[in-house]
TIBA-537158 format. One line per 8 residues: number of its first residue (from 1); their letters; for each residue x, y, z of C-alpha. Coordinates in steps of 0.1 Angstrom, whole numbers, plus 5000, padded with zeros to 4 digits. Layout:
N
NUM) a) X/Y/Z; ...
END
This chain:
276
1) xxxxxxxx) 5000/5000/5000; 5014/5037/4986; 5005/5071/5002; 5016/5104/4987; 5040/5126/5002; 5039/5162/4985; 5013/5187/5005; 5031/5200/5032
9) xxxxxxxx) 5016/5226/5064; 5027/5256/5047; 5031/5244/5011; 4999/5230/4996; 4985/5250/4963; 5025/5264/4961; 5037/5230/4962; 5072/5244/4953
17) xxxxxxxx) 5075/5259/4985; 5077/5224/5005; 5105/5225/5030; 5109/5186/5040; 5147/5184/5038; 5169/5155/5028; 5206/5157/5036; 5227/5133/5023
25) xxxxxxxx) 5248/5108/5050; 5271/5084/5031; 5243/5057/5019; 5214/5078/5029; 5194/5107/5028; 5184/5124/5060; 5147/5137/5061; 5133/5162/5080
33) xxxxxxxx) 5099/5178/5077; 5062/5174/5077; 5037/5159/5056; 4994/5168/5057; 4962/5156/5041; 4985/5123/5031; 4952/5102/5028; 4955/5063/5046
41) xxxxxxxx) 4993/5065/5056; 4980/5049/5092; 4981/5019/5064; 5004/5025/5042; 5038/5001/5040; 5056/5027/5016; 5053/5066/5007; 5066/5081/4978
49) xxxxxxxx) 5075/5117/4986; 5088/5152/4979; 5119/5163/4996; 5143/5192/4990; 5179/5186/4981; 5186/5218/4973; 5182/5251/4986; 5201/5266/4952
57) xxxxxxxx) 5189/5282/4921; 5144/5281/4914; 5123/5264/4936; 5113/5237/4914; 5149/5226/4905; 5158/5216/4943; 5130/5189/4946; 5136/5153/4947
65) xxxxxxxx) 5114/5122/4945; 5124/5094/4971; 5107/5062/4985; 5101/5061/5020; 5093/5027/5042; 5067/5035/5066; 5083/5012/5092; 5114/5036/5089
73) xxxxxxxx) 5123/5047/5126; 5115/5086/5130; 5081/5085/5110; 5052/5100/5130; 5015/5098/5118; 4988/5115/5133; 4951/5114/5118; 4931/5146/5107
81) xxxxxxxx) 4891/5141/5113; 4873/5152/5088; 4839/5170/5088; 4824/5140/5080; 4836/5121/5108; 4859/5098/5091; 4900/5099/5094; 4909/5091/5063
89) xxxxxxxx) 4940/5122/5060; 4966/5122/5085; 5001/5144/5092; 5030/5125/5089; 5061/5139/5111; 5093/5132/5096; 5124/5131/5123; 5157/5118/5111
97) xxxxxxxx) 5140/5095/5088; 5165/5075/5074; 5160/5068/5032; 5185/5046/5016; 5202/5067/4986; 5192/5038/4960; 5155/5047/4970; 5157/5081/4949
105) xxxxxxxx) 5135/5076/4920; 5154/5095/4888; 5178/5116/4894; 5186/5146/4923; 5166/5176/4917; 5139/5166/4891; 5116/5156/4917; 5090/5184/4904
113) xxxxxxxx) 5089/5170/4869; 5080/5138/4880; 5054/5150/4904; 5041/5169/4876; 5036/5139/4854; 5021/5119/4881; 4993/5146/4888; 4983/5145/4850
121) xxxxxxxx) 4974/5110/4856; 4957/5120/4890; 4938/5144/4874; 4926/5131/4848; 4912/5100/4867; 4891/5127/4890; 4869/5131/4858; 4849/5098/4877
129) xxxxxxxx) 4823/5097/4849; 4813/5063/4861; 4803/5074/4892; 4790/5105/4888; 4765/5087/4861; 4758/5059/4888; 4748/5089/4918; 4724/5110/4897
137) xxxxxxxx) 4708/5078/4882; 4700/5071/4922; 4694/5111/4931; 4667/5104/4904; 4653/5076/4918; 4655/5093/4953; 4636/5118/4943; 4611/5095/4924
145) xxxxxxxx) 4601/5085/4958; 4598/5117/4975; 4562/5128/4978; 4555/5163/4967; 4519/5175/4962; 4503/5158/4939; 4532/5136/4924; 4575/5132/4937
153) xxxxxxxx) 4600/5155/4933; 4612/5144/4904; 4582/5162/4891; 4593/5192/4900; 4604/5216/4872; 4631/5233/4891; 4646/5200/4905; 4643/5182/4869
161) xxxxxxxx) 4659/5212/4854; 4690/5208/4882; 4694/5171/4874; 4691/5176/4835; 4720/5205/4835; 4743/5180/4856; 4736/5158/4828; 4745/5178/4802
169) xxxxxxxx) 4779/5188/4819; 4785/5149/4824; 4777/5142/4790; 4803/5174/4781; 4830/5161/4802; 4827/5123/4789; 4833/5138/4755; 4865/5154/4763
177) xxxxxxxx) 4875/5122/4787; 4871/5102/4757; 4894/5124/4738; 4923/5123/4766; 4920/5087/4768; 4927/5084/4732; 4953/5108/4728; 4966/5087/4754
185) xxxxxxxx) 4965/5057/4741; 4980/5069/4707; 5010/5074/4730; 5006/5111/4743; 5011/5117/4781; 4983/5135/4801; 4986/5180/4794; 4975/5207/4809
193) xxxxxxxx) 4936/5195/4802; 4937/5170/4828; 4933/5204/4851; 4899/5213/4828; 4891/5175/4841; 4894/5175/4874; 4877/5210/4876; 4848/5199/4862
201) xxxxxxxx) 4847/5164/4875; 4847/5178/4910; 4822/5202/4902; 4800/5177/4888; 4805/5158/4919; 4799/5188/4946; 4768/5197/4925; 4758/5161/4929
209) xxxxxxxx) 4764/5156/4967; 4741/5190/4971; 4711/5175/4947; 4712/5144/4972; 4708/5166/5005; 4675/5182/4984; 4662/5148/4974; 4668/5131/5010
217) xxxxxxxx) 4654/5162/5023; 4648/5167/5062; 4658/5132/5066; 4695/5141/5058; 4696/5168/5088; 4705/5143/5111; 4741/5138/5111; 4751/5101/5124
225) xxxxxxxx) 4783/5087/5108; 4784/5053/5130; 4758/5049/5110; 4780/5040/5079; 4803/5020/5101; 4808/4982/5097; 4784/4963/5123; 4758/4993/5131
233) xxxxxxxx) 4724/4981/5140; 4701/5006/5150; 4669/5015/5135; 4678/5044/5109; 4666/5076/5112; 4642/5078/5081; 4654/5060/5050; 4685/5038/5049
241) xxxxxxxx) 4701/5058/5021; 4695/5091/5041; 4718/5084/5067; 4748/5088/5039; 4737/5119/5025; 4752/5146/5050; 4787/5127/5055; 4794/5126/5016
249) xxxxxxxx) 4783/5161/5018; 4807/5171/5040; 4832/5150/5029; 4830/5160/4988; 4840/5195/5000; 4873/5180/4994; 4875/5172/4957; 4876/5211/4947
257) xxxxxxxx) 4908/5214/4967; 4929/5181/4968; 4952/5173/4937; 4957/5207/4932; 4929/5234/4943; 4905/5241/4909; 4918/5279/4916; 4952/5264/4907
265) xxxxxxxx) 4935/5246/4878; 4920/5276/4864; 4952/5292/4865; 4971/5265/4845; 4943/5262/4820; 4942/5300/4817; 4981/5298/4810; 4985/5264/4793
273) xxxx) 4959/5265/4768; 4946/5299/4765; 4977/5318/4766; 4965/5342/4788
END
């Protein structure tokens, strides 16, 4: 199991700025530093993770990419809980860590260009058409059941009319996945549209996670994460699938930000592709 060492407490969205040192010792690299929002590294068995060789010339040029063994003596995580109630993100404190030298992926200093190509791939897979299609098929049928005068919700002009423009911007956003993936496949590596994806993907999926709250309706005011925990067995407060509805709320307030915030995204796309 991997986790992914790059945002740091004062270097998130300027990812250049990380200050996690590695000093070299003979065979090793000493590391120093501290790592946030490094999602499941109370599981992981290896990191792979940005460190700074060099304090010399741009930012970007000092960065190096190394492999880390959780196990490694001096490695400290601590979990972050989330609004949702979960503790999936953690900070990991890094204290004379100890990395052997062979465990530097590339070469010394061209950690941000690899970091750079991994996140096109990242990106690019937080287009989650799949799933997106899967949720407003069910926020339909949600809503199919929800009395509302004389017929459901889903009769409702306004709500239909919120449903059919997610639709649309799904339907936009497969076409332009489909596109990547084949540029991809013809042998091209993921560019500066993998930030259009994840913008809109996330999007899509916020706007999603807020049409479930109005389908579920006052049944998703309660807030009871235990109830999504393995084993619970207490009668549900309204329908089963309202007791999900606020946690994946709270917890999709995420996808805008991680992977690089969409402000970030709109910044590269502006740059990238519009030559602004």
């Amino acid at each position: 199991w991997w986790c992914q060492g790059y945002s740091e407490p004062g270097a998130g969205s300027d990812l250049a700025s990380l200050k996690t040192k590695a000093v070299r010792d003979g065979d090793h690299y000493v590391v120093n530093g501290a790592k946030t929002w490094t999602t499941y590294a109370q599981f992981a068995d290896m990191m792979f993770c940005l460190v700074r060789t060099s304090s010399e010339g741009k930012r970007q040029e000092g960065i190096s990419f190394v492999l880390m063994d959780m196990k490694s003596k001096g490695i400290t995580v601590k979990p972050i809980r989330t609004m949702d109630g979960g503790e999936e993100i953690n900070e990991v404190f890094l204290d004379d860590v100890r990395v052997p030298v062979e465990n530097l992926i590339g070469e010394e200093g061209k950690g941000w260009t690899y970091a750079k190509f991994l996140l096109g791939y990242e990106r690019t897979g937080m287009a989650t058409i799949g799933r997106s299609r899967r949720q407003l098929k069910e926020v339909r049928k949600i809503a199919a059941s929800e009395p509302l005068g004389e017929g459901t919700l889903l009769d409702d002009p306004k709500f239909r009319e919120k449903a059919a423009a997610i639709e649309i911007d799904l339907l936009a956003l497969e076409s332009l996945v489909l596109q990547v993936l084949a540029e991809q496949s013809a042998g091209a590596n993921p560019g500066p549209e993998s930030s259009f994806l994840k913008i809109k993907g996330t999007e899509i999926q916020q706007a999603l996670s807020e049409l479930l709250l109005e389908a579920v309706g006052n049944y998703a005011h309660p807030f009871v994460p235990e109830a999504l925990e393995h084993g619970w067995n207490e009668e549900p407060i309204g329908p089963a699938y309202a007791a999900a509805a606020a946690p994946h709320y709270f917890n999709y307030r995420k996808t805008s930000i991680y992977g690089g915030t969409n402000e970030i995204q709109k910044n590269i796309v502006a740059k990238m592709i519009l030559g602004l």
